[in-house]
C-alpha positions as CSV (number, residue, x, y, z in Angstrom):
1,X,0.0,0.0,0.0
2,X,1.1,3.3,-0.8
3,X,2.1,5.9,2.0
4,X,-0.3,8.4,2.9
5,X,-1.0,12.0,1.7
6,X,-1.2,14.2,3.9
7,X,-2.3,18.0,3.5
8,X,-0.6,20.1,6.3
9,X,-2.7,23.4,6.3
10,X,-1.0,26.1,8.2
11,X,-3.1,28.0,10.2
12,X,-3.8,31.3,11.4
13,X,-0.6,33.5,10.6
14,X,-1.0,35.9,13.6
15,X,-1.0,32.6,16.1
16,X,1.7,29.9,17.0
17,X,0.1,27.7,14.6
18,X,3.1,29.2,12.1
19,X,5.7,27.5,14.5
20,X,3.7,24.6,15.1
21,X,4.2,24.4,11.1
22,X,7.6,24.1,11.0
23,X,7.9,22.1,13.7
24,X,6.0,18.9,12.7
25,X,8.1,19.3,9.1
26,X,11.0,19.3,11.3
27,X,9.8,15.9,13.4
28,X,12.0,12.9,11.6
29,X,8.9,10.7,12.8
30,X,6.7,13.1,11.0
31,X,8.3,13.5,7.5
32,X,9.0,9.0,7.5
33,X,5.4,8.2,7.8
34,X,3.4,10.5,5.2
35,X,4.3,12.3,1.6
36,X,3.4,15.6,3.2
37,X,1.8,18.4,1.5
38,X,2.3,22.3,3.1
39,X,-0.4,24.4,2.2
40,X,0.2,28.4,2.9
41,X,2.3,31.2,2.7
42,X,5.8,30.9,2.2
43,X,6.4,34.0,4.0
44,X,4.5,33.1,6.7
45,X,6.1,29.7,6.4
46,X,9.4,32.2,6.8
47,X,8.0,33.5,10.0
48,X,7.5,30.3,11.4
49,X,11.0,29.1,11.0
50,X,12.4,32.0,12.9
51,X,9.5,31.9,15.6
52,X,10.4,28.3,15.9
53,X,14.3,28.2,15.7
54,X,14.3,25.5,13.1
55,X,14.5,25.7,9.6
56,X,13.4,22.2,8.3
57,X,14.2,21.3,4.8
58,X,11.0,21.6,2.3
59,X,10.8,22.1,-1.5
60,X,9.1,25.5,-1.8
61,X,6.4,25.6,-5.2
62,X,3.9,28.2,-6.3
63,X,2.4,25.7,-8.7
64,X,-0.2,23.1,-7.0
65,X,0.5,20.1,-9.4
66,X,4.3,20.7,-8.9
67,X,4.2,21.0,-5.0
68,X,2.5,17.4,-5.2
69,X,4.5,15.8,-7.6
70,X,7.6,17.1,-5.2
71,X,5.7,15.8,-1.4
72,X,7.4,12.4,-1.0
73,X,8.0,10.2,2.7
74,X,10.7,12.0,3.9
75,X,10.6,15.1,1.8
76,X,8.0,17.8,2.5
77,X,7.0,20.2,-0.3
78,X,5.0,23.6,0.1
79,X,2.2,24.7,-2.0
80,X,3.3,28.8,-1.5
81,X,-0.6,30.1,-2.1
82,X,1.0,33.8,-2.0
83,X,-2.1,35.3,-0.1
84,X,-0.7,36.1,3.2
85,X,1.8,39.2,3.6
86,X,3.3,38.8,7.3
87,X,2.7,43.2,7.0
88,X,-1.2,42.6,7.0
89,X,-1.3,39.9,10.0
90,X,1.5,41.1,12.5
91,X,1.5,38.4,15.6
92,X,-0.4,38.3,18.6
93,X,-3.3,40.1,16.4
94,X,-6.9,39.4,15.3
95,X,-6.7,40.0,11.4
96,X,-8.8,40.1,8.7
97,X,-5.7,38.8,6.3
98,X,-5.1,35.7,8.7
99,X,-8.6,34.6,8.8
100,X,-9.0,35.2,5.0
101,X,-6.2,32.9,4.6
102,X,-6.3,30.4,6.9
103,X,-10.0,29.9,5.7
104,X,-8.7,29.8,1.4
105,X,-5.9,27.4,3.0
106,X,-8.7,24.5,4.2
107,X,-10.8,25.1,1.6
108,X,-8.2,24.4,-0.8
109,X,-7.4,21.2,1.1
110,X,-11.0,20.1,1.3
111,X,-10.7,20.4,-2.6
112,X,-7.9,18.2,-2.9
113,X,-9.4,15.8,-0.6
114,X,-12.7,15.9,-3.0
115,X,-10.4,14.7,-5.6
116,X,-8.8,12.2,-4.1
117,X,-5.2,14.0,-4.6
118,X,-4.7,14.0,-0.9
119,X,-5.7,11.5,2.0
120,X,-6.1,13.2,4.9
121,X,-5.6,16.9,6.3
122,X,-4.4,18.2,9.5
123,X,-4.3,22.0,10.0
124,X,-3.0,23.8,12.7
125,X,-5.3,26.6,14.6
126,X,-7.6,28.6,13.0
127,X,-8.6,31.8,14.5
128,X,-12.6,32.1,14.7
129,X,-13.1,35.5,15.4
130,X,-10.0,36.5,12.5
131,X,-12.6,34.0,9.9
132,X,-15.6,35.9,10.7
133,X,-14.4,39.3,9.8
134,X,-14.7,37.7,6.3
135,X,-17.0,35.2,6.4
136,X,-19.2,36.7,8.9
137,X,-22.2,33.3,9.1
138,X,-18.8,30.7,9.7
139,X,-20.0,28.4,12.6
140,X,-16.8,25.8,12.6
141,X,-14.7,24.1,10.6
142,X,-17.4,21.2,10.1
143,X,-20.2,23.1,9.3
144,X,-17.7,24.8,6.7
145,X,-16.4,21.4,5.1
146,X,-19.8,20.6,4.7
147,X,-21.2,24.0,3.1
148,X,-18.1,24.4,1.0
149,X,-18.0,20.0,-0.1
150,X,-21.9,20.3,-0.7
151,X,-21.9,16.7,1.4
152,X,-25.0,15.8,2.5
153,X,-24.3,12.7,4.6
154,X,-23.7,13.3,8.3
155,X,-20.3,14.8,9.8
156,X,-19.3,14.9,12.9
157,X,-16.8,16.4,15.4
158,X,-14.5,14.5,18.2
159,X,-12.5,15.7,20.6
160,X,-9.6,13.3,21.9
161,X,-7.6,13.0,24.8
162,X,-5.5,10.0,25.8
163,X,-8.1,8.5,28.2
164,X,-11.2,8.6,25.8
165,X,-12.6,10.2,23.0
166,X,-16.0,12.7,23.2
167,X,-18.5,12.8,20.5
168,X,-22.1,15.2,21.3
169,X,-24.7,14.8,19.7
170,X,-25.6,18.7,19.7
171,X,-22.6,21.5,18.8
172,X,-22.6,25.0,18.6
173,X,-26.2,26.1,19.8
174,X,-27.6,27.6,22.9
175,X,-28.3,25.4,25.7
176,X,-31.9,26.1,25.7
177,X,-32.3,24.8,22.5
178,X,-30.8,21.2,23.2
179,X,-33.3,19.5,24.7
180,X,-35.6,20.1,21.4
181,X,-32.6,18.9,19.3
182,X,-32.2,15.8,20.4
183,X,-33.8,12.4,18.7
184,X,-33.8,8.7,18.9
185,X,-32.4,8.9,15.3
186,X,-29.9,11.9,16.0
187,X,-28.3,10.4,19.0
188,X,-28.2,6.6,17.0
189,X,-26.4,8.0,14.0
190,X,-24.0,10.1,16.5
191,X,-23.4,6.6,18.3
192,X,-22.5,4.7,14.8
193,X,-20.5,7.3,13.7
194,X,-18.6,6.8,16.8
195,X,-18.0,3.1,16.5
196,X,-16.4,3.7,12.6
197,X,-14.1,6.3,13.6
198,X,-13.0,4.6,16.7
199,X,-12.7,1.3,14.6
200,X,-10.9,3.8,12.1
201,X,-8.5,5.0,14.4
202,X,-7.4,1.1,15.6
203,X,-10.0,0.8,18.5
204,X,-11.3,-2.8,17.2
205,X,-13.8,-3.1,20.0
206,X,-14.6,0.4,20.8
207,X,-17.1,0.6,24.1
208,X,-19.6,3.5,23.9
209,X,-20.8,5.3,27.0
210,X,-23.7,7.8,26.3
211,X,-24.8,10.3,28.8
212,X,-27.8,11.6,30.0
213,X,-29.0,14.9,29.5
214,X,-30.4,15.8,33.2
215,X,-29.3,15.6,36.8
216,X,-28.8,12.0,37.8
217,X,-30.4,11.2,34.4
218,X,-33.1,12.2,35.1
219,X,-34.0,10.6,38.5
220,X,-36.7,8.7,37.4
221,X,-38.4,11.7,35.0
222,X,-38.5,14.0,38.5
223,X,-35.7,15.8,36.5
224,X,-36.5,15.6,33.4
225,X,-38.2,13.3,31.1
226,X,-35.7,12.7,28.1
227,X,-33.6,9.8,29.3
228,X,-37.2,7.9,29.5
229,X,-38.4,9.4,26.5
230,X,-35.4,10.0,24.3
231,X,-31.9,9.0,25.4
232,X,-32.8,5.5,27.0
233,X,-35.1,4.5,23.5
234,X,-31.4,5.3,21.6
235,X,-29.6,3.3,23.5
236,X,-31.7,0.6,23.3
237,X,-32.1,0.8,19.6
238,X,-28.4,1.4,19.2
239,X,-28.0,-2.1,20.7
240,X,-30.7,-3.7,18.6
241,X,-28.3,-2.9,15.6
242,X,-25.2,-4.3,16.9
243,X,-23.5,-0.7,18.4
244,X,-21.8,-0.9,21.3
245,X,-24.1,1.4,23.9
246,X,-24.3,1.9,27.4
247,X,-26.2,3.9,29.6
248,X,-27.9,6.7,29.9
249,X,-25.3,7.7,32.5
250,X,-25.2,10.1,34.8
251,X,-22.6,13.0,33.5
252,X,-21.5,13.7,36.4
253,X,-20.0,10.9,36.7
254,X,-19.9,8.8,33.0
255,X,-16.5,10.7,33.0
256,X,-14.7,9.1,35.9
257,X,-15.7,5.5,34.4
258,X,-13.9,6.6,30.9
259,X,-10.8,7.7,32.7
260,X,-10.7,4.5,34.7
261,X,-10.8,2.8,31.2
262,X,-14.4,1.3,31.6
263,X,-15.2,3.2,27.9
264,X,-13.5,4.4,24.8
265,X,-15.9,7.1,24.4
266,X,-18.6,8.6,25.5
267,X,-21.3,10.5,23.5
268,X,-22.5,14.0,25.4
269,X,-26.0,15.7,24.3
270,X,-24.3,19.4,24.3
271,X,-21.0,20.9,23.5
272,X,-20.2,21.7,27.1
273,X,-21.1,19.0,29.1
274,X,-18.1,16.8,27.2
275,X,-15.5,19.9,26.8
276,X,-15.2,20.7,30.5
277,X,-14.1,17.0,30.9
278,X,-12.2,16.8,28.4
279,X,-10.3,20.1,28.5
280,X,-9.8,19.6,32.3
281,X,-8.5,15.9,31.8
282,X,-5.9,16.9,28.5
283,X,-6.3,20.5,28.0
284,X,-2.4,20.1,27.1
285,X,-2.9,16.7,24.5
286,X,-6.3,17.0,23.3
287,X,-7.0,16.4,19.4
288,X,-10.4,17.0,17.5
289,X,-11.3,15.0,15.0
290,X,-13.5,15.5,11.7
291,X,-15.5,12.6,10.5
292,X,-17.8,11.7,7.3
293,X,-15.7,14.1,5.0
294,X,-14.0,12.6,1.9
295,X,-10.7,12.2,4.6
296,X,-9.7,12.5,8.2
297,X,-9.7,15.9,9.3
298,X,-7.6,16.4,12.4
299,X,-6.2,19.8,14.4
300,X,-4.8,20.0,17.7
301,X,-7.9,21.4,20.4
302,X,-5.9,24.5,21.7
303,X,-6.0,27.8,20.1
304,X,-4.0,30.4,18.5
305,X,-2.7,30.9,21.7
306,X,-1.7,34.8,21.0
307,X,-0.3,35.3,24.6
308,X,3.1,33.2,23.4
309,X,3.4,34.0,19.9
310,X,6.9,34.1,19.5
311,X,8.3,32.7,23.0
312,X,8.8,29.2,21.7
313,X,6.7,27.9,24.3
314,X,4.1,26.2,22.4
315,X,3.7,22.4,23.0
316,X,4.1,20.6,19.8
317,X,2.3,17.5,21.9
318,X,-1.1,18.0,20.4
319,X,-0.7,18.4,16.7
320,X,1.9,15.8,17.0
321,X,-1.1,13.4,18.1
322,X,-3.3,15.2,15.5
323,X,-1.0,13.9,12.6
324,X,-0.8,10.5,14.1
325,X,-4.7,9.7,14.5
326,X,-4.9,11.6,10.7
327,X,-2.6,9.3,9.0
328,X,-3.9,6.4,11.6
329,X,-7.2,6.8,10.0
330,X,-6.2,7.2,6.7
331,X,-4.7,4.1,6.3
332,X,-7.8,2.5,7.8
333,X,-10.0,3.7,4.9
C-alpha cells in the first residue's frame, strides 16, 4: 500500500500555529510516515521558522501540481498560495488577512481531498473571530467542510484525549435549545458514527458510553423526562443494531468510568457537558477530530494561543497526536 498523503494546512498566521508548522516538518517521525503536502504562505512559512528556531528542509512551489509531484516520505513540499503578507497579519493580532487565509488554506485542502489527490488533512489553529471578519455566518470548521463540499451525509466532530474520545450529539447552539434537538435517530447516528471512527482509528472493539442529558439522568423523570423518552429509547435501539451502547449515565460521573478505562468514548447531548471534561482531563494533549468528510480531518484542540506567539513555548504535543490519529485513519479507509 502506498504511503499516505497528507495535507498540512497552516493555520492562522498571527497565532503559533506558524511555528507549530515548521515544527512537525521538522519531526524525523513526521516526514517518515506520510508524503506531506504544506499548504500556505511561504512567507509566513518564513516567519515560522524563525519563531520556531528551526528551519526544516522543504521544497518550496507556487504551482499546486508541482508541490505534489515534489511531497514524498521523507521530503516535504509547500504549496506557497501567495495570499498572506506577514505586514497585514503582525502576531499576537486578530486580522482580517489571517482569517481570509487560513479559511482559502482549508478550503483548498477540502478540494484536494474531494479529488482524491490527498488522503487526509491536519491543520493547525484557525482563528474564529479572525474568519468571521470575512465570512461573517462561519460556525466551525465542520459546518464549513460541509457547506463548502456540498456533502450531505452526516459529519461529525471528536475531541480526543489519551483517556477517551468525546463525540455530542448537539454542537454549537444555545443550551436552551438542546433538549428540542435531540432524537432517537440523531443520537443513534451520532453513536455509529462513533464506532467507525474509533474502529478507524485502531479501537477494534470500541465501548460506547452515552450520557444523560439531566441531573442524575433524570432521577426517574422528576428531573426531566428525556432519558425515558429520548436517550434511553437510543440506547436501546443502538443495541438492537449491533453498536456498542451503554447507559444513559449520569454525567457527572460517565466521565470518571472513561478515565478509569471502563469506555473508549462517551457521546454527550451538548457541546459543554463533554468539553469541560475533556479540556480539564488533556487541555495540554487533546485532538479534535473531523469525520464523514471525503478524509480524516484532524487539528490540535488549543488555540492560536496569542499570549506566546513568538516565546517558543508552544507544546508541539497535540498536533503531534493530530497527525498520528490523521494518517492512523487514513490508512484504515
Amino acid at each position: 500500500m502506498s504511503p499516505p498523503r497528507l495535507a498540512l494546512v497552516m493555520g492562522d498566521a498571527a497565532g503559533i500555529g506558524p511555528e507549530l508548522f515548521v515544527r512537525l516538518l521538522a519531526e524525523p517521525a513526521v516526514r517518515a510516515r506520510a508524503a506531506i503536502l504544506g499548504i500556505g504562505d511561504a512567507r509566513v512559512l518564513a516567519r515560522g521558522m524563525e519563531q520556531a528556531g528551526v528551519r526544516p528542509a522543504i521544497a518550496v512551489e507556487r504551482d499546486l501540481d508541482a508541490a505534489l509531484a515534489r511531497a514524498t516520505v521523507g521530503a516535504p513540499a509547500f504549496w506557497d498560495r501567495g495570499d498572506c503578507d506577514p505586514a497585514d497579519c503582525p502576531p499576537a493580532r486578530v486580522s482580517a488577512a489571517a482569517g481570509l487565509a487560513a479559511l482559502e488554506a482549508y478550503r483548498a485542502a477540502l478540494d484536494l481531498a474531494r479529488a482524491g489527490r490527498i488522503d487526509a488533512i491536519t491543520f493547525t489553529p484557525f482563528n474564529k473571530q479572525a474568519i468571521r471578519l470575512v465570512h461573517r455566518s462561519y460556525e466551525d470548521e465542520v459546518v464549513e467542510a460541509v457547506e463548502h463540499l456540498g456533502i450531505r451525509t452526516p459529519c461529525a466532530e471528536f475531541n480526543v484525549i489519551a483517556a477517551f474520545w468525546n463525540a455530542r450529539v448537539t454542537s454549537h447552539v444555545p443550551l436552551k435549545d438542546v433538549a428540542g434537538l435531540l432524537s432517537v435517530e440523531r443520537i443513534v447516528e451520532r453513536i455509529a458514527m462513533t464506532r467507525d471512527a474509533l474502529a478507524a482509528a485502531g479501537i477494534a472493539r470500541p465501548r460506547i458510553a452515552v450520557a444523560a442529558l439531566n441531573p442524575h439522568a433524570g432521577e426517574g423523570g422528576a428531573f426531566g423526562r428525556e432519558e425515558i423518552e429520548v436517550i434511553g429509547p437510543a440506547v436501546a435501539r443502538a443495541r438492537e443494531l449491533g453498536l456498542p451502547a451503554e447507559g444513559p449515565f449520569p454525567a457527572d460521573t460517565v466521565f470518571v468510568r472513561a478515565k478509569a478505562g471502563a469506555f473508549d468514548a462517551v457521546v454527550t447531548m451538548y457541546h459543554d457537558q463533554g468539553q469541560i471534561a475533556i479540556k480539564l482531563l488533556g487541555f495540554e494533549s487533546g485532538v479534535t477530530v473531523l469525520w464523514g468528510l471525503p478524509v480524516p480531518v484532524t487539528t490540535p484542540a488549543h488555540g492560536t494561543a496569542f499570549d506566546i506567539v513568538g516565546t517558543r513555548k508552544a507544546a508541539l504535543g497535540p498536533s503531534l497526536e493530530a497527525v498520528r490519529i490523521a494518517l492512523a485513519m487514513a490508512g484504515s479507509r
